[in-house]
C-alpha positions as a printed Julia matrix, in Angstrom:
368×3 Matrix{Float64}:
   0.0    0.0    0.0
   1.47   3.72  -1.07
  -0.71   6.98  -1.26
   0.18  10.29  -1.26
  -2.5   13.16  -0.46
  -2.28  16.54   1.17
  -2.13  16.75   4.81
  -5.37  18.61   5.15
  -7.5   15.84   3.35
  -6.0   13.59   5.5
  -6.2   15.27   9.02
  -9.79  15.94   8.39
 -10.24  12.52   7.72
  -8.6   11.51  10.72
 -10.53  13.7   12.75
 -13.91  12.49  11.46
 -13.25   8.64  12.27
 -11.61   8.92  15.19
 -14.65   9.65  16.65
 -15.27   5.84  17.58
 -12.36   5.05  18.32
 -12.48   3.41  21.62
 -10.37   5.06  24.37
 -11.31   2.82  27.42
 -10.93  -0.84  25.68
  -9.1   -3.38  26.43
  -8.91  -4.64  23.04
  -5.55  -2.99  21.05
  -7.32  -3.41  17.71
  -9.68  -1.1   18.54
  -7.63   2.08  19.27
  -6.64   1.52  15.7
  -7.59   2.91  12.49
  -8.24   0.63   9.58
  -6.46   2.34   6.32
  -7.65   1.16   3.65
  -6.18   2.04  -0.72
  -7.76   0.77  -3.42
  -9.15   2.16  -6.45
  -7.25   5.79  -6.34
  -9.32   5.81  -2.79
  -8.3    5.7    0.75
 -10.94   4.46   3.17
 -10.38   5.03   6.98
 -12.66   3.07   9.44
 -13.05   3.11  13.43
 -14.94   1.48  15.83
 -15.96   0.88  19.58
 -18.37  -1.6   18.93
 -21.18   0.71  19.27
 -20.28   3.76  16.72
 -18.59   2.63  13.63
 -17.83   5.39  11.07
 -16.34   4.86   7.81
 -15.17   7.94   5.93
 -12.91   8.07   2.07
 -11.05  10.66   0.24
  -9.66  10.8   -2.73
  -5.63  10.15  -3.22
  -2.78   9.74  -5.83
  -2.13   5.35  -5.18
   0.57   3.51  -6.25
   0.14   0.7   -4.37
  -3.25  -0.67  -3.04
  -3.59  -2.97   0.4
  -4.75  -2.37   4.01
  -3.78  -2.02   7.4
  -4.14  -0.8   11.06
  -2.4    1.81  12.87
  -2.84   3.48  16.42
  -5.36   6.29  16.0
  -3.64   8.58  18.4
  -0.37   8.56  17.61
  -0.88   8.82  13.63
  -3.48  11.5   14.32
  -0.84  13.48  16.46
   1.65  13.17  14.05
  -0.63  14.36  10.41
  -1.76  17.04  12.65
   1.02  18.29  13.51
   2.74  17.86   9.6
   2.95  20.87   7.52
   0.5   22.22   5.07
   2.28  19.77   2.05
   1.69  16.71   0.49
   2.13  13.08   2.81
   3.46   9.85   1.08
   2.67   7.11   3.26
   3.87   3.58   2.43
   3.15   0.15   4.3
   5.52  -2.19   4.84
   5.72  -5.13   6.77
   4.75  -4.57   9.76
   5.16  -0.93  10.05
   4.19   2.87   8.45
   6.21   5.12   7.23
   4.97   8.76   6.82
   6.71  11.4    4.8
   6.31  14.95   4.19
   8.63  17.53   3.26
  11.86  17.01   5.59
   9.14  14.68   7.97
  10.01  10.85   8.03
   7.89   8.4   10.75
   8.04   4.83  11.04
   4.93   3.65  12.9
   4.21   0.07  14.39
   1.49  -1.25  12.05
  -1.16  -4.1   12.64
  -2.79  -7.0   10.2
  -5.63  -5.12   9.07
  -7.65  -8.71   9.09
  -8.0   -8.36  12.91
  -9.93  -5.22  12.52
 -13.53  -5.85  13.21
 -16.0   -5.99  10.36
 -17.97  -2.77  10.51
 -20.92  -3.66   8.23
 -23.95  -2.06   7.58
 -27.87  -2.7    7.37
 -29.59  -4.81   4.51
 -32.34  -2.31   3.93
 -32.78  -0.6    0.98
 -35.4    2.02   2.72
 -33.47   5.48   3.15
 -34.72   8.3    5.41
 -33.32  11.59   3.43
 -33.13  14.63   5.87
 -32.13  17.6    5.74
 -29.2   17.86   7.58
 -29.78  21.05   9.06
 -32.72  19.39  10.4
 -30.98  17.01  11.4
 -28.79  18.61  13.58
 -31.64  20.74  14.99
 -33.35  18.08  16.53
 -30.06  16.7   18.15
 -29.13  20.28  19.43
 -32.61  20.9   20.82
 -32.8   17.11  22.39
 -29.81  15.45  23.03
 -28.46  17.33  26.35
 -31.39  15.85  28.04
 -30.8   12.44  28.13
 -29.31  11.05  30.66
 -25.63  10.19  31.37
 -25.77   8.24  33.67
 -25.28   4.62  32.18
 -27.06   2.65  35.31
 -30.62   4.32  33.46
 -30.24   2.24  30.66
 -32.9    3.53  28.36
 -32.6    7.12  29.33
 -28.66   7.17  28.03
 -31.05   7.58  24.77
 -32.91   9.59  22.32
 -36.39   8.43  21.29
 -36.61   9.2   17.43
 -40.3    8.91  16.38
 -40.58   8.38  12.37
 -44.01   9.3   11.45
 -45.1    9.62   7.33
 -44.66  13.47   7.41
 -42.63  13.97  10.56
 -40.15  13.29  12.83
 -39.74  13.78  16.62
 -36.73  13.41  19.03
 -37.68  13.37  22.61
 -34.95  12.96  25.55
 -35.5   12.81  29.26
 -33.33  11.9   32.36
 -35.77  11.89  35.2
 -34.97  16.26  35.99
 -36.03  17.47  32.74
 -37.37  16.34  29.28
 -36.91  17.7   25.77
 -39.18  16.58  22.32
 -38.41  18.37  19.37
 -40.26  17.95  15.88
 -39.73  18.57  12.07
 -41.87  18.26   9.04
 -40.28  15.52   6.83
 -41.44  13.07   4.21
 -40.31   9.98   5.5
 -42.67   7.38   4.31
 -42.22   5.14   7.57
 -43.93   4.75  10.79
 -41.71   3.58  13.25
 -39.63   4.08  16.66
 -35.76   3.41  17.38
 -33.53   4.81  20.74
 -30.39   6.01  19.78
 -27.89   6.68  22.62
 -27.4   10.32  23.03
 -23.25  10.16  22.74
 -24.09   8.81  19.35
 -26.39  11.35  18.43
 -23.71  14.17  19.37
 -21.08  12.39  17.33
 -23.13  12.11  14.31
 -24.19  16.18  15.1
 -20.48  16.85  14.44
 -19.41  14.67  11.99
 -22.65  16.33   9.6
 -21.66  19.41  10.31
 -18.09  18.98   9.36
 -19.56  17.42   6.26
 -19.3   19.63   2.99
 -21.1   17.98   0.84
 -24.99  17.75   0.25
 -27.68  19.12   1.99
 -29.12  15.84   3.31
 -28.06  12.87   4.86
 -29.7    9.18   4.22
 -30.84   7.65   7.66
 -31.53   3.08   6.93
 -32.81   1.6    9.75
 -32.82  -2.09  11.3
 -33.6   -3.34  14.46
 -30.89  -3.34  15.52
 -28.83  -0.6   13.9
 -28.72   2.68  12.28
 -26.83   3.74   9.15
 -26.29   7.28   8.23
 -24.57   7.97   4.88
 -23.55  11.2    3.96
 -21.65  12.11   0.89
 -18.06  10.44   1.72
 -18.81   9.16   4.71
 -20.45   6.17   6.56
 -21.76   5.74  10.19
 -23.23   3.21  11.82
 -24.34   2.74  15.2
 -25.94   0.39  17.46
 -29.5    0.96  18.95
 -30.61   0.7   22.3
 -33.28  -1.95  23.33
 -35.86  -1.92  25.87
 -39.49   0.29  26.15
 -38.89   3.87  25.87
 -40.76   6.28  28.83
 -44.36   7.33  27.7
 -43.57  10.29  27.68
 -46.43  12.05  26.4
 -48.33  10.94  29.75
 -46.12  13.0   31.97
 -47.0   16.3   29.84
 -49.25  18.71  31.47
 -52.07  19.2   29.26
 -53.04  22.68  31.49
 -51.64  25.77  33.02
 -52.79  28.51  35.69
 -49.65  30.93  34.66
 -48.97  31.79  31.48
 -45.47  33.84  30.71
 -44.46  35.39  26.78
 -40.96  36.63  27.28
 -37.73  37.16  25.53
 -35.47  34.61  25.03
 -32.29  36.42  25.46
 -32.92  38.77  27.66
 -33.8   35.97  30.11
 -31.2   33.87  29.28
 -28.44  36.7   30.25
 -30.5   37.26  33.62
 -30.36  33.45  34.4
 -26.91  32.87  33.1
 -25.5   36.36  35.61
 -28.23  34.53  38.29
 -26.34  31.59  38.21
 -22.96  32.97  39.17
 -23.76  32.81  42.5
 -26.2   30.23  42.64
 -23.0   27.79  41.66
 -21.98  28.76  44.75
 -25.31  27.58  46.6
 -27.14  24.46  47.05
 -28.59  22.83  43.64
 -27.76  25.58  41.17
 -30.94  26.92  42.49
 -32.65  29.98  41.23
 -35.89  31.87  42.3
 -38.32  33.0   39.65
 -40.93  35.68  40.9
 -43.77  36.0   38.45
 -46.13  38.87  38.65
 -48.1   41.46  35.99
 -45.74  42.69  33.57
 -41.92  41.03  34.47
 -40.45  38.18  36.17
 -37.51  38.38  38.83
 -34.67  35.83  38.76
 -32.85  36.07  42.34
 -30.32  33.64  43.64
 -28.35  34.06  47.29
 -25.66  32.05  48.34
 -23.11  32.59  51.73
 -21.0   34.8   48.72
 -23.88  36.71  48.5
 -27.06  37.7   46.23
 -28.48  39.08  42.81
 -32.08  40.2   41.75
 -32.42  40.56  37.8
 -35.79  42.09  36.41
 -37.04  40.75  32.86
 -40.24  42.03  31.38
 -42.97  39.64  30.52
 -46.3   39.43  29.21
 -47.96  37.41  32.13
 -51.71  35.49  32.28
 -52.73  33.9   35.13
 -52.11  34.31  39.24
 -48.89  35.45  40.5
 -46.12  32.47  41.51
 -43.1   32.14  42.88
 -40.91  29.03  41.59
 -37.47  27.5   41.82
 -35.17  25.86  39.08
 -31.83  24.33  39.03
 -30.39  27.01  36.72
 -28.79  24.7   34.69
 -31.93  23.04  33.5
 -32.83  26.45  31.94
 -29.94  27.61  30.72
 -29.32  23.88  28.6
 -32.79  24.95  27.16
 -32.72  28.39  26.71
 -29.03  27.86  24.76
 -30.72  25.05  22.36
 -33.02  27.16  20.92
 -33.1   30.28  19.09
 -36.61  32.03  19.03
 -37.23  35.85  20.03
 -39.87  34.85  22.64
 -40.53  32.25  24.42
 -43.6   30.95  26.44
 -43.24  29.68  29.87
 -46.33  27.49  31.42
 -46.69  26.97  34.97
 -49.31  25.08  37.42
 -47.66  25.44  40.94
 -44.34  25.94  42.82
 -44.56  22.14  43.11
 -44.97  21.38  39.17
 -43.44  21.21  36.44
 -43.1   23.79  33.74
 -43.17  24.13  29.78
 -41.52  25.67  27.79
 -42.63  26.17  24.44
 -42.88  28.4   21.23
 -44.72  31.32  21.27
 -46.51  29.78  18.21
 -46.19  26.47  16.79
 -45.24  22.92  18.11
 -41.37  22.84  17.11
 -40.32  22.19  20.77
 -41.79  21.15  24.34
 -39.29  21.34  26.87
 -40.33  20.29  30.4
 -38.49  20.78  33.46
 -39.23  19.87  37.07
 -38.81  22.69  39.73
 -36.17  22.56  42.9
 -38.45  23.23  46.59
 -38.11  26.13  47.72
 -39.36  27.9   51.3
 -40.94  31.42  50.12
 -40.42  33.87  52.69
Protein backbone atom coordinates (compact mmCIF):
# COMPACT_ATOMS: atom_id res chain seq x y z
CA UNK A 1 0.00 0.00 0.00
CA UNK A 2 1.47 3.72 -1.07
CA UNK A 3 -0.71 6.98 -1.26
CA UNK A 4 0.18 10.29 -1.26
CA UNK A 5 -2.50 13.16 -0.46
CA UNK A 6 -2.28 16.54 1.17
CA UNK A 7 -2.13 16.75 4.81
CA UNK A 8 -5.37 18.61 5.15
CA UNK A 9 -7.50 15.84 3.35
CA UNK A 10 -6.00 13.59 5.50
CA UNK A 11 -6.20 15.27 9.02
CA UNK A 12 -9.79 15.94 8.39
CA UNK A 13 -10.24 12.52 7.72
CA UNK A 14 -8.60 11.51 10.72
CA UNK A 15 -10.53 13.70 12.75
CA UNK A 16 -13.91 12.49 11.46
CA UNK A 17 -13.25 8.64 12.27
CA UNK A 18 -11.61 8.92 15.19
CA UNK A 19 -14.65 9.65 16.65
CA UNK A 20 -15.27 5.84 17.58
CA UNK A 21 -12.36 5.05 18.32
CA UNK A 22 -12.48 3.41 21.62
CA UNK A 23 -10.37 5.06 24.37
CA UNK A 24 -11.31 2.82 27.42
CA UNK A 25 -10.93 -0.84 25.68
CA UNK A 26 -9.10 -3.38 26.43
CA UNK A 27 -8.91 -4.64 23.04
CA UNK A 28 -5.55 -2.99 21.05
CA UNK A 29 -7.32 -3.41 17.71
CA UNK A 30 -9.68 -1.10 18.54
CA UNK A 31 -7.63 2.08 19.27
CA UNK A 32 -6.64 1.52 15.70
CA UNK A 33 -7.59 2.91 12.49
CA UNK A 34 -8.24 0.63 9.58
CA UNK A 35 -6.46 2.34 6.32
CA UNK A 36 -7.65 1.16 3.65
CA UNK A 37 -6.18 2.04 -0.72
CA UNK A 38 -7.76 0.77 -3.42
CA UNK A 39 -9.15 2.16 -6.45
CA UNK A 40 -7.25 5.79 -6.34
CA UNK A 41 -9.32 5.81 -2.79
CA UNK A 42 -8.30 5.70 0.75
CA UNK A 43 -10.94 4.46 3.17
CA UNK A 44 -10.38 5.03 6.98
CA UNK A 45 -12.66 3.07 9.44
CA UNK A 46 -13.05 3.11 13.43
CA UNK A 47 -14.94 1.48 15.83
CA UNK A 48 -15.96 0.88 19.58
CA UNK A 49 -18.37 -1.60 18.93
CA UNK A 50 -21.18 0.71 19.27
CA UNK A 51 -20.28 3.76 16.72
CA UNK A 52 -18.59 2.63 13.63
CA UNK A 53 -17.83 5.39 11.07
CA UNK A 54 -16.34 4.86 7.81
CA UNK A 55 -15.17 7.94 5.93
CA UNK A 56 -12.91 8.07 2.07
CA UNK A 57 -11.05 10.66 0.24
CA UNK A 58 -9.66 10.80 -2.73
CA UNK A 59 -5.63 10.15 -3.22
CA UNK A 60 -2.78 9.74 -5.83
CA UNK A 61 -2.13 5.35 -5.18
CA UNK A 62 0.57 3.51 -6.25
CA UNK A 63 0.14 0.70 -4.37
CA UNK A 64 -3.25 -0.67 -3.04
CA UNK A 65 -3.59 -2.97 0.40
CA UNK A 66 -4.75 -2.37 4.01
CA UNK A 67 -3.78 -2.02 7.40
CA UNK A 68 -4.14 -0.80 11.06
CA UNK A 69 -2.40 1.81 12.87
CA UNK A 70 -2.84 3.48 16.42
CA UNK A 71 -5.36 6.29 16.00
CA UNK A 72 -3.64 8.58 18.40
CA UNK A 73 -0.37 8.56 17.61
CA UNK A 74 -0.88 8.82 13.63
CA UNK A 75 -3.48 11.50 14.32
CA UNK A 76 -0.84 13.48 16.46
CA UNK A 77 1.65 13.17 14.05
CA UNK A 78 -0.63 14.36 10.41
CA UNK A 79 -1.76 17.04 12.65
CA UNK A 80 1.02 18.29 13.51
CA UNK A 81 2.74 17.86 9.60
CA UNK A 82 2.95 20.87 7.52
CA UNK A 83 0.50 22.22 5.07
CA UNK A 84 2.28 19.77 2.05
CA UNK A 85 1.69 16.71 0.49
CA UNK A 86 2.13 13.08 2.81
CA UNK A 87 3.46 9.85 1.08
CA UNK A 88 2.67 7.11 3.26
CA UNK A 89 3.87 3.58 2.43
CA UNK A 90 3.15 0.15 4.30
CA UNK A 91 5.52 -2.19 4.84
CA UNK A 92 5.72 -5.13 6.77
CA UNK A 93 4.75 -4.57 9.76
CA UNK A 94 5.16 -0.93 10.05
CA UNK A 95 4.19 2.87 8.45
CA UNK A 96 6.21 5.12 7.23
CA UNK A 97 4.97 8.76 6.82
CA UNK A 98 6.71 11.40 4.80
CA UNK A 99 6.31 14.95 4.19
CA UNK A 100 8.63 17.53 3.26
CA UNK A 101 11.86 17.01 5.59
CA UNK A 102 9.14 14.68 7.97
CA UNK A 103 10.01 10.85 8.03
CA UNK A 104 7.89 8.40 10.75
CA UNK A 105 8.04 4.83 11.04
CA UNK A 106 4.93 3.65 12.90
CA UNK A 107 4.21 0.07 14.39
CA UNK A 108 1.49 -1.25 12.05
CA UNK A 109 -1.16 -4.10 12.64
CA UNK A 110 -2.79 -7.00 10.20
CA UNK A 111 -5.63 -5.12 9.07
CA UNK A 112 -7.65 -8.71 9.09
CA UNK A 113 -8.00 -8.36 12.91
CA UNK A 114 -9.93 -5.22 12.52
CA UNK A 115 -13.53 -5.85 13.21
CA UNK A 116 -16.00 -5.99 10.36
CA UNK A 117 -17.97 -2.77 10.51
CA UNK A 118 -20.92 -3.66 8.23
CA UNK A 119 -23.95 -2.06 7.58
CA UNK A 120 -27.87 -2.70 7.37
CA UNK A 121 -29.59 -4.81 4.51
CA UNK A 122 -32.34 -2.31 3.93
CA UNK A 123 -32.78 -0.60 0.98
CA UNK A 124 -35.40 2.02 2.72
CA UNK A 125 -33.47 5.48 3.15
CA UNK A 126 -34.72 8.30 5.41
CA UNK A 127 -33.32 11.59 3.43
CA UNK A 128 -33.13 14.63 5.87
CA UNK A 129 -32.13 17.60 5.74
CA UNK A 130 -29.20 17.86 7.58
CA UNK A 131 -29.78 21.05 9.06
CA UNK A 132 -32.72 19.39 10.40
CA UNK A 133 -30.98 17.01 11.40
CA UNK A 134 -28.79 18.61 13.58
CA UNK A 135 -31.64 20.74 14.99
CA UNK A 136 -33.35 18.08 16.53
CA UNK A 137 -30.06 16.70 18.15
CA UNK A 138 -29.13 20.28 19.43
CA UNK A 139 -32.61 20.90 20.82
CA UNK A 140 -32.80 17.11 22.39
CA UNK A 141 -29.81 15.45 23.03
CA UNK A 142 -28.46 17.33 26.35
CA UNK A 143 -31.39 15.85 28.04
CA UNK A 144 -30.80 12.44 28.13
CA UNK A 145 -29.31 11.05 30.66
CA UNK A 146 -25.63 10.19 31.37
CA UNK A 147 -25.77 8.24 33.67
CA UNK A 148 -25.28 4.62 32.18
CA UNK A 149 -27.06 2.65 35.31
CA UNK A 150 -30.62 4.32 33.46
CA UNK A 151 -30.24 2.24 30.66
CA UNK A 152 -32.90 3.53 28.36
CA UNK A 153 -32.60 7.12 29.33
CA UNK A 154 -28.66 7.17 28.03
CA UNK A 155 -31.05 7.58 24.77
CA UNK A 156 -32.91 9.59 22.32
CA UNK A 157 -36.39 8.43 21.29
CA UNK A 158 -36.61 9.20 17.43
CA UNK A 159 -40.30 8.91 16.38
CA UNK A 160 -40.58 8.38 12.37
CA UNK A 161 -44.01 9.30 11.45
CA UNK A 162 -45.10 9.62 7.33
CA UNK A 163 -44.66 13.47 7.41
CA UNK A 164 -42.63 13.97 10.56
CA UNK A 165 -40.15 13.29 12.83
CA UNK A 166 -39.74 13.78 16.62
CA UNK A 167 -36.73 13.41 19.03
CA UNK A 168 -37.68 13.37 22.61
CA UNK A 169 -34.95 12.96 25.55
CA UNK A 170 -35.50 12.81 29.26
CA UNK A 171 -33.33 11.90 32.36
CA UNK A 172 -35.77 11.89 35.20
CA UNK A 173 -34.97 16.26 35.99
CA UNK A 174 -36.03 17.47 32.74
CA UNK A 175 -37.37 16.34 29.28
CA UNK A 176 -36.91 17.70 25.77
CA UNK A 177 -39.18 16.58 22.32
CA UNK A 178 -38.41 18.37 19.37
CA UNK A 179 -40.26 17.95 15.88
CA UNK A 180 -39.73 18.57 12.07
CA UNK A 181 -41.87 18.26 9.04
CA UNK A 182 -40.28 15.52 6.83
CA UNK A 183 -41.44 13.07 4.21
CA UNK A 184 -40.31 9.98 5.50
CA UNK A 185 -42.67 7.38 4.31
CA UNK A 186 -42.22 5.14 7.57
CA UNK A 187 -43.93 4.75 10.79
CA UNK A 188 -41.71 3.58 13.25
CA UNK A 189 -39.63 4.08 16.66
CA UNK A 190 -35.76 3.41 17.38
CA UNK A 191 -33.53 4.81 20.74
CA UNK A 192 -30.39 6.01 19.78
CA UNK A 193 -27.89 6.68 22.62
CA UNK A 194 -27.40 10.32 23.03
CA UNK A 195 -23.25 10.16 22.74
CA UNK A 196 -24.09 8.81 19.35
CA UNK A 197 -26.39 11.35 18.43
CA UNK A 198 -23.71 14.17 19.37
CA UNK A 199 -21.08 12.39 17.33
CA UNK A 200 -23.13 12.11 14.31
CA UNK A 201 -24.19 16.18 15.10
CA UNK A 202 -20.48 16.85 14.44
CA UNK A 203 -19.41 14.67 11.99
CA UNK A 204 -22.65 16.33 9.60
CA UNK A 205 -21.66 19.41 10.31
CA UNK A 206 -18.09 18.98 9.36
CA UNK A 207 -19.56 17.42 6.26
CA UNK A 208 -19.30 19.63 2.99
CA UNK A 209 -21.10 17.98 0.84
CA UNK A 210 -24.99 17.75 0.25
CA UNK A 211 -27.68 19.12 1.99
CA UNK A 212 -29.12 15.84 3.31
CA UNK A 213 -28.06 12.87 4.86
CA UNK A 214 -29.70 9.18 4.22
CA UNK A 215 -30.84 7.65 7.66
CA UNK A 216 -31.53 3.08 6.93
CA UNK A 217 -32.81 1.60 9.75
CA UNK A 218 -32.82 -2.09 11.30
CA UNK A 219 -33.60 -3.34 14.46
CA UNK A 220 -30.89 -3.34 15.52
CA UNK A 221 -28.83 -0.60 13.90
CA UNK A 222 -28.72 2.68 12.28
CA UNK A 223 -26.83 3.74 9.15
CA UNK A 224 -26.29 7.28 8.23
CA UNK A 225 -24.57 7.97 4.88
CA UNK A 226 -23.55 11.20 3.96
CA UNK A 227 -21.65 12.11 0.89
CA UNK A 228 -18.06 10.44 1.72
CA UNK A 229 -18.81 9.16 4.71
CA UNK A 230 -20.45 6.17 6.56
CA UNK A 231 -21.76 5.74 10.19
CA UNK A 232 -23.23 3.21 11.82
CA UNK A 233 -24.34 2.74 15.20
CA UNK A 234 -25.94 0.39 17.46
CA UNK A 235 -29.50 0.96 18.95
CA UNK A 236 -30.61 0.70 22.30
CA UNK A 237 -33.28 -1.95 23.33
CA UNK A 238 -35.86 -1.92 25.87
CA UNK A 239 -39.49 0.29 26.15
CA UNK A 240 -38.89 3.87 25.87
CA UNK A 241 -40.76 6.28 28.83
CA UNK A 242 -44.36 7.33 27.70
CA UNK A 243 -43.57 10.29 27.68
CA UNK A 244 -46.43 12.05 26.40
CA UNK A 245 -48.33 10.94 29.75
CA UNK A 246 -46.12 13.00 31.97
CA UNK A 247 -47.00 16.30 29.84
CA UNK A 248 -49.25 18.71 31.47
CA UNK A 249 -52.07 19.20 29.26
CA UNK A 250 -53.04 22.68 31.49
CA UNK A 251 -51.64 25.77 33.02
CA UNK A 252 -52.79 28.51 35.69
CA UNK A 253 -49.65 30.93 34.66
CA UNK A 254 -48.97 31.79 31.48
CA UNK A 255 -45.47 33.84 30.71
CA UNK A 256 -44.46 35.39 26.78
CA UNK A 257 -40.96 36.63 27.28
CA UNK A 258 -37.73 37.16 25.53
CA UNK A 259 -35.47 34.61 25.03
CA UNK A 260 -32.29 36.42 25.46
CA UNK A 261 -32.92 38.77 27.66
CA UNK A 262 -33.80 35.97 30.11
CA UNK A 263 -31.20 33.87 29.28
CA UNK A 264 -28.44 36.70 30.25
CA UNK A 265 -30.50 37.26 33.62
CA UNK A 266 -30.36 33.45 34.40
CA UNK A 267 -26.91 32.87 33.10
CA UNK A 268 -25.50 36.36 35.61
CA UNK A 269 -28.23 34.53 38.29
CA UNK A 270 -26.34 31.59 38.21
CA UNK A 271 -22.96 32.97 39.17
CA UNK A 272 -23.76 32.81 42.50
CA UNK A 273 -26.20 30.23 42.64
CA UNK A 274 -23.00 27.79 41.66
CA UNK A 275 -21.98 28.76 44.75
CA UNK A 276 -25.31 27.58 46.60
CA UNK A 277 -27.14 24.46 47.05
CA UNK A 278 -28.59 22.83 43.64
CA UNK A 279 -27.76 25.58 41.17
CA UNK A 280 -30.94 26.92 42.49
CA UNK A 281 -32.65 29.98 41.23
CA UNK A 282 -35.89 31.87 42.30
CA UNK A 283 -38.32 33.00 39.65
CA UNK A 284 -40.93 35.68 40.90
CA UNK A 285 -43.77 36.00 38.45
CA UNK A 286 -46.13 38.87 38.65
CA UNK A 287 -48.10 41.46 35.99
CA UNK A 288 -45.74 42.69 33.57
CA UNK A 289 -41.92 41.03 34.47
CA UNK A 290 -40.45 38.18 36.17
CA UNK A 291 -37.51 38.38 38.83
CA UNK A 292 -34.67 35.83 38.76
CA UNK A 293 -32.85 36.07 42.34
CA UNK A 294 -30.32 33.64 43.64
CA UNK A 295 -28.35 34.06 47.29
CA UNK A 296 -25.66 32.05 48.34
CA UNK A 297 -23.11 32.59 51.73
CA UNK A 298 -21.00 34.80 48.72
CA UNK A 299 -23.88 36.71 48.50
CA UNK A 300 -27.06 37.70 46.23
CA UNK A 301 -28.48 39.08 42.81
CA UNK A 302 -32.08 40.20 41.75
CA UNK A 303 -32.42 40.56 37.80
CA UNK A 304 -35.79 42.09 36.41
CA UNK A 305 -37.04 40.75 32.86
CA UNK A 306 -40.24 42.03 31.38
CA UNK A 307 -42.97 39.64 30.52
CA UNK A 308 -46.30 39.43 29.21
CA UNK A 309 -47.96 37.41 32.13
CA UNK A 310 -51.71 35.49 32.28
CA UNK A 311 -52.73 33.90 35.13
CA UNK A 312 -52.11 34.31 39.24
CA UNK A 313 -48.89 35.45 40.50
CA UNK A 314 -46.12 32.47 41.51
CA UNK A 315 -43.10 32.14 42.88
CA UNK A 316 -40.91 29.03 41.59
CA UNK A 317 -37.47 27.50 41.82
CA UNK A 318 -35.17 25.86 39.08
CA UNK A 319 -31.83 24.33 39.03
CA UNK A 320 -30.39 27.01 36.72
CA UNK A 321 -28.79 24.70 34.69
CA UNK A 322 -31.93 23.04 33.50
CA UNK A 323 -32.83 26.45 31.94
CA UNK A 324 -29.94 27.61 30.72
CA UNK A 325 -29.32 23.88 28.60
CA UNK A 326 -32.79 24.95 27.16
CA UNK A 327 -32.72 28.39 26.71
CA UNK A 328 -29.03 27.86 24.76
CA UNK A 329 -30.72 25.05 22.36
CA UNK A 330 -33.02 27.16 20.92
CA UNK A 331 -33.10 30.28 19.09
CA UNK A 332 -36.61 32.03 19.03
CA UNK A 333 -37.23 35.85 20.03
CA UNK A 334 -39.87 34.85 22.64
CA UNK A 335 -40.53 32.25 24.42
CA UNK A 336 -43.60 30.95 26.44
CA UNK A 337 -43.24 29.68 29.87
CA UNK A 338 -46.33 27.49 31.42
CA UNK A 339 -46.69 26.97 34.97
CA UNK A 340 -49.31 25.08 37.42
CA UNK A 341 -47.66 25.44 40.94
CA UNK A 342 -44.34 25.94 42.82
CA UNK A 343 -44.56 22.14 43.11
CA UNK A 344 -44.97 21.38 39.17
CA UNK A 345 -43.44 21.21 36.44
CA UNK A 346 -43.10 23.79 33.74
CA UNK A 347 -43.17 24.13 29.78
CA UNK A 348 -41.52 25.67 27.79
CA UNK A 349 -42.63 26.17 24.44
CA UNK A 350 -42.88 28.40 21.23
CA UNK A 351 -44.72 31.32 21.27
CA UNK A 352 -46.51 29.78 18.21
CA UNK A 353 -46.19 26.47 16.79
CA UNK A 354 -45.24 22.92 18.11
CA UNK A 355 -41.37 22.84 17.11
CA UNK A 356 -40.32 22.19 20.77
CA UNK A 357 -41.79 21.15 24.34
CA UNK A 358 -39.29 21.34 26.87
CA UNK A 359 -40.33 20.29 30.40
CA UNK A 360 -38.49 20.78 33.46
CA UNK A 361 -39.23 19.87 37.07
CA UNK A 362 -38.81 22.69 39.73
CA UNK A 363 -36.17 22.56 42.90
CA UNK A 364 -38.45 23.23 46.59
CA UNK A 365 -38.11 26.13 47.72
CA UNK A 366 -39.36 27.90 51.30
CA UNK A 367 -40.94 31.42 50.12
CA UNK A 368 -40.42 33.87 52.69
Amino acid sequence: MKFTCTQIALAKAINTVSRAVSVRTTIPILKGILMTVKDGRLTMSASDLDLSIETSIDVQASGEGSTVVSAKLFGEIIRKLPNSLVTIEQEEGKLNIKCIGSDFSIVSLPAEEFPVIGGVDSKNFIDIKKEDLSDLIKKTVFAASIDEKKGILTGCLINFKPENIEMVALDGFRMAVANKDASTGTDRRIIVPARILSEINKIIADDEGSDSVSLVIEDKKLEILTEDTRVVARLLEGEFIKYTDIIPQNWKTRVVTGREDVLSSIERASLLAKEGKNNLVKLSISEGSIDISSRSEEGNVNEHVGADVQGPDLVIGFNSKYLLDVLKSISDEEIAFELGTSVSSCLIKPVDGKDYTYLVLPVRITVA
